[in-house]
Structure formats: C-alpha cells, structure tokens
KOLKOL-312954 format. One record per residue: x, y, z of N, C-alpha, C, CB in turn. Coordinates in steps of 0.2 Angstrom, whole numbers, plus 2048, in hexadecimal, padded with zeros to 3 digits. Glycine has a CB too. Layout:
BEGIN
XYZXYZXYZXYZ
...
This chain:
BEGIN
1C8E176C41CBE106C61CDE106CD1D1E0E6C2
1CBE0B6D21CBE0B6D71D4E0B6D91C6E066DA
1D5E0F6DD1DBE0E6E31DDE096E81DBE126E6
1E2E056E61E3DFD6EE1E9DFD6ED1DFDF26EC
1EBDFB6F41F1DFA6F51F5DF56ED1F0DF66FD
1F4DF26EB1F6DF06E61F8DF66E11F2DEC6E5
1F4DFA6E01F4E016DC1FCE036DF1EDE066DF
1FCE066E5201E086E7208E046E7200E096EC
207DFE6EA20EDF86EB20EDFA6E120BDEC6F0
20ADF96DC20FDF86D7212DFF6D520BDF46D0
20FE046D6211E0B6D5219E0C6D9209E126D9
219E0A6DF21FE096E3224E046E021FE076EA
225DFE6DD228DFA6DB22BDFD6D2223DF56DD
226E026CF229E036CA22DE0B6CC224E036C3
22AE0F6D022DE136D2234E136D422AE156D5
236E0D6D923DE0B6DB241E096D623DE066DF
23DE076D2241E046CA244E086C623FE026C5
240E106C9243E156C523FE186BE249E116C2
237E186C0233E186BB231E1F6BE22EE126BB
233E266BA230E2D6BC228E2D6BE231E306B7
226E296B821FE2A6B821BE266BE21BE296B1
21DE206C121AE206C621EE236CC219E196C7
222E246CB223E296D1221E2E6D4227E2C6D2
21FE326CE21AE386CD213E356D021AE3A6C4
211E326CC20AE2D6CF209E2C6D6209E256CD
20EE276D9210E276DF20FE2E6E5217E256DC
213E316E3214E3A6E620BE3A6E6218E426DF
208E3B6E0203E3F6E0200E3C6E71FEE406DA
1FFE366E61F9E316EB1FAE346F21FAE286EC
1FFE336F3204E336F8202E3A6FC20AE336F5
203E406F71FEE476F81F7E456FD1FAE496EE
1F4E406FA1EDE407001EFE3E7061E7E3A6FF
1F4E3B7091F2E3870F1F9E3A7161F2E2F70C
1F6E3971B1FCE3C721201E367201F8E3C729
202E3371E207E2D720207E28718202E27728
20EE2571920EE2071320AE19715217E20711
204E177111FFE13714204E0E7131F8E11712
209E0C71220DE06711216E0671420EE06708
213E0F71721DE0F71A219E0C721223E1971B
21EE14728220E1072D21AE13731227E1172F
214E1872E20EE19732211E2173420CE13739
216E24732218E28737214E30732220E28739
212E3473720EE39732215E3E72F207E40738
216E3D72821AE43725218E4371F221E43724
21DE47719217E4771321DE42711215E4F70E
219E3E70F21BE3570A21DE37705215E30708
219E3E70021AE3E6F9221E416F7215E416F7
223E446FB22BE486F822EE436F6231E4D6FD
231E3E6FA236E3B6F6233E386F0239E356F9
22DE386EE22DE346E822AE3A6E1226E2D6EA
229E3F6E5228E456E122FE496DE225E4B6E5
235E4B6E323BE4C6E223EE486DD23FE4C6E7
23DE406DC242E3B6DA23DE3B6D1240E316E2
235E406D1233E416CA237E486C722AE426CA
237E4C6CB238E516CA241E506C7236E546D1
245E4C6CC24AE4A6C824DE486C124CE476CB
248E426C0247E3F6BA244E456B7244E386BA
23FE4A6B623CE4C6B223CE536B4237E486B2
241E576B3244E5E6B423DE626B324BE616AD
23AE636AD237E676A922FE646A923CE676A1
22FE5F6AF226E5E6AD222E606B3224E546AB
21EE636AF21BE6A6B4217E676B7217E716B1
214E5F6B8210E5C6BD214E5B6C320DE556BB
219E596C221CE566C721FE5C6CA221E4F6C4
221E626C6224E696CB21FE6A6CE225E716C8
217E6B6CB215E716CF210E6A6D420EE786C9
211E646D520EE616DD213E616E120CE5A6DC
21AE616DF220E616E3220E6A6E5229E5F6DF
21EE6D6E021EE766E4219E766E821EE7D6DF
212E726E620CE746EA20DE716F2204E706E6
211E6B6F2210E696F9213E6A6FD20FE636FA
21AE6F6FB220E726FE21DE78701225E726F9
218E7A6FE213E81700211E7F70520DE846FA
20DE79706209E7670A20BE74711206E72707
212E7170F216E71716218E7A71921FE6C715
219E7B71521BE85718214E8571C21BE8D70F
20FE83718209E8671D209E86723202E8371C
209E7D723208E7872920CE7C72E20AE71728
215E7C72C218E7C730218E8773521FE7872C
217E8B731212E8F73220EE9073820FE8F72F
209E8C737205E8B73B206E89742202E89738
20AE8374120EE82746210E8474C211E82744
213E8A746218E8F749214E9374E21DE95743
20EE9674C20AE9C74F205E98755205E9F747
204E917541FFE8E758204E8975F1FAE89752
209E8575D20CE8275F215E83760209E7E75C
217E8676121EE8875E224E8276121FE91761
222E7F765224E7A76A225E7276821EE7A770
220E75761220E6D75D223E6B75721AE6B75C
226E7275622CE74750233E7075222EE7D74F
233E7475823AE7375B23CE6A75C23BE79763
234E6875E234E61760237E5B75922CE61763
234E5E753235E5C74D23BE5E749231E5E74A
23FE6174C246E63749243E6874324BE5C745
23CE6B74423DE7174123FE7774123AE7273F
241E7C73D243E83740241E8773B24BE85742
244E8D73C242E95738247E9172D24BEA273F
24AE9073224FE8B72B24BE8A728253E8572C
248E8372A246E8172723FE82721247E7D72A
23BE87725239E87721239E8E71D235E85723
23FE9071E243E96718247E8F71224CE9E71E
248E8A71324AE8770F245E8570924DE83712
240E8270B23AE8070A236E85704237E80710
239E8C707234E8F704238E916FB233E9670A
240E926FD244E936F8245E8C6F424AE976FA
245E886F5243E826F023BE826EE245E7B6F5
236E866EF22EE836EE230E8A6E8225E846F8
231E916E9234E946E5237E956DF236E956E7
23CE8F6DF23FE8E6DA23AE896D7247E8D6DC
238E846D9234E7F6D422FE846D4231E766D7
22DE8A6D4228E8F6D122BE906CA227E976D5
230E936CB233E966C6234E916C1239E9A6C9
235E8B6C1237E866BD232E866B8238E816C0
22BE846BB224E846B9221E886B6222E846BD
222E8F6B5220E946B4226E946AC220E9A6BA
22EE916AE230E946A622DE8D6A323AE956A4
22CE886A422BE816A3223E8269C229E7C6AC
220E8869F21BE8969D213E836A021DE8A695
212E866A420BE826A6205E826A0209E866AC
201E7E6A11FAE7C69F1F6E8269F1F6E766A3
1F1E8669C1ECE8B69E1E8E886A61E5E8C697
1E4E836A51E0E7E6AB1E6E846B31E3E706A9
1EDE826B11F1E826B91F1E876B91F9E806BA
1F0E906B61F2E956B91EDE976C01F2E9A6B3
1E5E986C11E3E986C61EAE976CC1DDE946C6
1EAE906C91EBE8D6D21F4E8E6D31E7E816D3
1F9E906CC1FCE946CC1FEE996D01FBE936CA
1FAE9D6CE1FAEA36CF1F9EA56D71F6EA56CC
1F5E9F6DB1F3E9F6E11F9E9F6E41EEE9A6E2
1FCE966E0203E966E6207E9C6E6208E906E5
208EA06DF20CEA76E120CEAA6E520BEAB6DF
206EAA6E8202EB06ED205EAC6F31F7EB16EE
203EA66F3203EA26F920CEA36FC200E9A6F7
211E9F6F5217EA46F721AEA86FA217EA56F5
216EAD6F6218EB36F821DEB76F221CEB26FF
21CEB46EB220EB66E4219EBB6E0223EAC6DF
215EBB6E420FEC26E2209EC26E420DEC36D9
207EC76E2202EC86E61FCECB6E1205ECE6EB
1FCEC76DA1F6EC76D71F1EC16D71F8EC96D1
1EAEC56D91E6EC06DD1E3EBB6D51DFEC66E2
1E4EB46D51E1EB16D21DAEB06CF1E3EAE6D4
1D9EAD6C91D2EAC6C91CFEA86CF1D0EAA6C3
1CAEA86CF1C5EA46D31C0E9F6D11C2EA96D7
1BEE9C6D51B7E996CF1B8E936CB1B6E9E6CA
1BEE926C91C1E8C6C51C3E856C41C4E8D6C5
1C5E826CC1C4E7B6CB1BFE796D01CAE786CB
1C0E716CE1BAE6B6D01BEE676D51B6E666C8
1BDE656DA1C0E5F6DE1BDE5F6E61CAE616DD
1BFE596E81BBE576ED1C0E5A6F31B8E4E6ED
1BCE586F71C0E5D7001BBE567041BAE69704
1C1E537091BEE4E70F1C2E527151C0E4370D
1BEE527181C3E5A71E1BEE527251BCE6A71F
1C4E5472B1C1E5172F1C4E557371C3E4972D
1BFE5673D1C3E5A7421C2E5974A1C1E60740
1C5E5874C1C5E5A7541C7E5E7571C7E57758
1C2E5F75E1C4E667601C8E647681BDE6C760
1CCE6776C1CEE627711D0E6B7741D4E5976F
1CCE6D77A1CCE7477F1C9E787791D4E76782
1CEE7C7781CDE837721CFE8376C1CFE88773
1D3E7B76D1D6E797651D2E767601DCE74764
1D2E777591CEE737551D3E707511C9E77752
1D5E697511D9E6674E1D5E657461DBE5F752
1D6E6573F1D4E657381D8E607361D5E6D733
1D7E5D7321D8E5972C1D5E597251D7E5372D
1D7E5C7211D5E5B71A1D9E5A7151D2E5E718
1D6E567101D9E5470A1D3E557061DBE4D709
1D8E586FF1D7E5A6F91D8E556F21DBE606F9
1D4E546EF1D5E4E6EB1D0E4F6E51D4E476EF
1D5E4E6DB1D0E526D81CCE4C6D11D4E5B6D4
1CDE476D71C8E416D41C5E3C6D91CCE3B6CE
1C0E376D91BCE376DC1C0E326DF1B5E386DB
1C4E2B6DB1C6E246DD1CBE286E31CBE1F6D5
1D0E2F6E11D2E316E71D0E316EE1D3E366E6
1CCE366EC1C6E376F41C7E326F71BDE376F4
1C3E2E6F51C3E276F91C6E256FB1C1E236F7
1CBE236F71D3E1F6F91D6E246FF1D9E1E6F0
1D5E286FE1D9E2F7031D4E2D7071DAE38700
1CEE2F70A1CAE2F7101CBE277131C1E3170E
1CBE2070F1CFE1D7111D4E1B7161D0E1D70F
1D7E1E7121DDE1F7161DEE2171A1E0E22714
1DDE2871C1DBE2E7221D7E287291D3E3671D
1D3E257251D0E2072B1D3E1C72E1CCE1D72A
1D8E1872B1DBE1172D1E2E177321DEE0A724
1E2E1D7301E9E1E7321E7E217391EDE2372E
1E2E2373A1DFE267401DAE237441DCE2B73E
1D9E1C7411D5E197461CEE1A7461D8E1B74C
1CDE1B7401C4E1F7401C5E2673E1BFE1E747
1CAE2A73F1C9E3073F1C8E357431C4E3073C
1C8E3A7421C8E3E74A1C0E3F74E1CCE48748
1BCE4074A1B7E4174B1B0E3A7491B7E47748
1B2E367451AEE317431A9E3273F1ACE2E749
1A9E3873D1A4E3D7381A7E3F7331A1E4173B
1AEE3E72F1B2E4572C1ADE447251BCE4572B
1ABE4B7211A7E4E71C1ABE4D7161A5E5571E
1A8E4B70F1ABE4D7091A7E537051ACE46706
1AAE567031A6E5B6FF1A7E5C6F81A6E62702
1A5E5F6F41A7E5E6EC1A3E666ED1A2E576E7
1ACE676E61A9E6F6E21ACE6B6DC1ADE786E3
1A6E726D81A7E6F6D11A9E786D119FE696CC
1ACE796CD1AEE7F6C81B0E846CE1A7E836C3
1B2E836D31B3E886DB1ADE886E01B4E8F6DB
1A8E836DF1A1E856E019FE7F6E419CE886DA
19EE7E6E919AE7A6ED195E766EB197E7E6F0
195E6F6E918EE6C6E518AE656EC191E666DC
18FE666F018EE606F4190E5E6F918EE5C6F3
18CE5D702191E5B70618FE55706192E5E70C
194E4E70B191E4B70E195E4871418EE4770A
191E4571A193E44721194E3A71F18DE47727
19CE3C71D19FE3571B19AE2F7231ACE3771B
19BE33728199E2E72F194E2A730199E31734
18EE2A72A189E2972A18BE21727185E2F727
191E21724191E1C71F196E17720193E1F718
19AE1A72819FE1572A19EE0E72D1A4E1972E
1A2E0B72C19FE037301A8DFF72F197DFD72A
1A8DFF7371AFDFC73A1B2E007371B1DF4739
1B3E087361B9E0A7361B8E0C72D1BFE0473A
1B6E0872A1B7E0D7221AFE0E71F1BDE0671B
1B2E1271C1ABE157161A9E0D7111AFE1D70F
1A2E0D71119EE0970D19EE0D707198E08711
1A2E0E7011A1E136FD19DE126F81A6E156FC
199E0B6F8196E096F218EE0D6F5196DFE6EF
190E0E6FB188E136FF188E1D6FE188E1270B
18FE1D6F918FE236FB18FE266F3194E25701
18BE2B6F1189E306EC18EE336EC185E336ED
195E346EA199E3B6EA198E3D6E21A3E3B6EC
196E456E2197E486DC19BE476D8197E4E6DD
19AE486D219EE496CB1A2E4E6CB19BE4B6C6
1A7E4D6C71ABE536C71AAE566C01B3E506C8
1A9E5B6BD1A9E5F6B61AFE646B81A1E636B4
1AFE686B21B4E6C6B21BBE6B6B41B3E6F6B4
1BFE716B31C6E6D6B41C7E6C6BC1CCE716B0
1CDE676BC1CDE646C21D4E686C61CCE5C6C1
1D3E686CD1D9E6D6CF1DEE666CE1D7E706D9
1E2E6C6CB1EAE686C81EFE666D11F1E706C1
1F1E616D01F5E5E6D51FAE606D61F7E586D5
1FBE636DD1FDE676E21FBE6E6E2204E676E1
1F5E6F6DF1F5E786E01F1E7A6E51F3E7C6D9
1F1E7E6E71EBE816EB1E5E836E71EEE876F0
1DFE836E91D8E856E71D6E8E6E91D3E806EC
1D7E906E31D9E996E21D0E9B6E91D7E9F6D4
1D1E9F6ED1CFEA26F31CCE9E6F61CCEA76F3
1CDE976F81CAE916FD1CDE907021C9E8B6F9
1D5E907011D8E8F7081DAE887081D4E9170E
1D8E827021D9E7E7001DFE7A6FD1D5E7E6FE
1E4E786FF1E8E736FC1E7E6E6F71EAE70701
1EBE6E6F21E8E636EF1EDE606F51EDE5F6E4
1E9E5A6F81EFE566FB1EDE577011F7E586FA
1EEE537061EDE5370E1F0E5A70F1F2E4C712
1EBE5A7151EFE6271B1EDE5F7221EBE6C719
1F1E5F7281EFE6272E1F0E687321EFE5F732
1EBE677381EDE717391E9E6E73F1E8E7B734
1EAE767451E7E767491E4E7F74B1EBE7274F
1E0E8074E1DEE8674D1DBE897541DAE85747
C-alpha cells in the first residue's frame, strides 16, 4: 500500500492522541528519512520522539525496543564518525564524549530488555549483530539471512565522499523513503542515487534510480524493483556483515 502524506498526517494525529501503535508506525517511517517531511526540514532523527513515546506505552514490545535500540546504535555510529572525520562538528552541535556514553548505555539497556522480553527466531541474526555493534559481545552472527532494499546516494567534494543510505524492508518503503531523500535535498546529491535489492543477504538487483527522474522525483510506475522473499530485515537492526542499518544513515569518508 502506497505511502502519502496523508498516510503520515493520520499516523501523527492518532499518535498525539495517544495511540502506541501508530506511534510505533510513525517511528518506523520516520527511520527512512533525514528530516520530519512534515516538521521544520531540519536534518535529525524525527523518529525518537515517537519511538520513546511507543516504547513508553509499551514496556515489553520487542518491535518498538529493538527500532528504538537499532537507531540509537546508528546515532552512536554517525556521531563516531564524526568524531574521527570531523571533530569540529560535534562540538558545533552540542555534542560530546557524554553524549554519546549516554546513548550508548540507554541503546544497552533497551538490549537487555529485548533479549528478557524474548525476541522472534526471524530477529536473532540481526540481533546478535547489534551486540557486536554495541559492544555487549563479540559472537559473530549468522549471515545470509535477510531480504530488503538499499537506495545509497553520494558526493564526493576534494577527498571527501559524502554517502546517503537508506535501508528499508518493503518495497512501498523504498520508494516513499527515496522520495523523500529527493524533495529534501533538492534532487539529491548526485542526481543518480541507486536502489539495490537482497533477497536472503545476497545481491539480486541494482538500479540507477537517475535514469527515471523527471523534475526532481522518481517515475516509479517505470521502475522494476525486485521482490522481496524470505524473511525481511526486522526494523531497526542492522544487516549481520553488510555494514547496513534499517533506516537512514549519513557519513562522510
């Protein structure tokens, strides 16, 4: 079922009403994209408050932990990286060493919740990954396991290579996410960014979304994206030895 601003405006209106489950809903979407397409344009992650506010209402439900623990992982990354590439732009953002030692002992504890909560068989891969990722162990996950699409997009500007990718593990996602990524960037960093599809960990398909753009968005009734089979990467976890997030990430390298 397609994704429209309508989708969202009613998911936000029951959410504020106090409805866990669209909040949760809410959160996930939210997961795709640099900016709340409906807030103030500014790049942060949109989805906490509406992930925290599921997580509140709903102590014990392991969807809503483990995308609040996956994307709490994913700011650690970000801000990391940061640290090692740019360090000048931490301090610029009121981040510090704090904060992300805070970050990390809250993403931690919603492990541990998760794990007594008892997860789904489908979640341990990508479980087990965020452990690693963590830093709560060091046993290497299976591999090979899930199915979900990658739209990565990139500029390079001297010796830097600025990345954008989103992770998304149905297709109406993608789209609605790459969308999005367009209207918020003005076309995009490169005017070419690629969607690719794995099915089971495995590579089935690329394609150069740029071939298909006109005034700024994807013509998507022109474009072929693969099927998904097998199970699908569970929302917020990382993709066991891909380096892969669910959810928006940027970096520079």
């Amino acid at each position: 079922m397609a994704i429209t601003d309508e989708t969202i405006t009613g998911l936000r209106t029951a959410a504020v009403a106090g409805d866990a489950g669209a909040a949760l809903e809410l959160g996930r979407l939210l997961c795709l994209t640099a900016a709340d397409p409906q807030g103030s344009g500014d790049l942060t992650w949109p989805e906490e408050r509406w992930l925290r506010a599921a997580v509140a209402a709903r102590p014990d439900d392991v969807e809503a932990l483990m995308t609040l623990a996956g994307r709490l992982a994913q700011r650690i990354w970000y801000w990391q990286s940061v640290r090692e590439t740019n360090p000048g732009a931490m301090a610029e953002h009121g981040v510090g060493e704090g904060t992300i030692r805070q970050l990390r002992i809250e993403a931690e504890e919603l492990y541990a919740r998760i794990r007594a909560a008892g997860p789904s068989g489908d979640a341990e891969p990508g479980l087990d990954e965020l452990a690693v990722v963590l830093g709560v162990s060091d046993t290497s996950p299976a591999e090979d396991v899930y199915s979900f699409h990658v739209l990565e997009d990139e500029d390079g500007s001297g010796s830097m290579v600025y990345r954008v990718t989103v992770v998304a593990s149905g297709t109406d996602e993608i789209r609605w996410a790459c969308d999005a990524w367009l209207a918020q960037s003005d076309g995009g960093f490169s005017g070419a960014p690629t969607l690719t599809t794995y099915v089971d960990g495995a590579e089935v398909g690329s394609i150069d979304l740029g071939r298909y753009i006109v005034d700024g968005a994807v013509s998507w009734d022109a474009v072929a994206v693969p099927e998904l089979t097998g199970p699908r990467l569970p929302p917020g976890l990382p993709a066991p030895g891909l380096g892969l997030y669910y959810g928006f990430s940027a970096g520079a390298e």
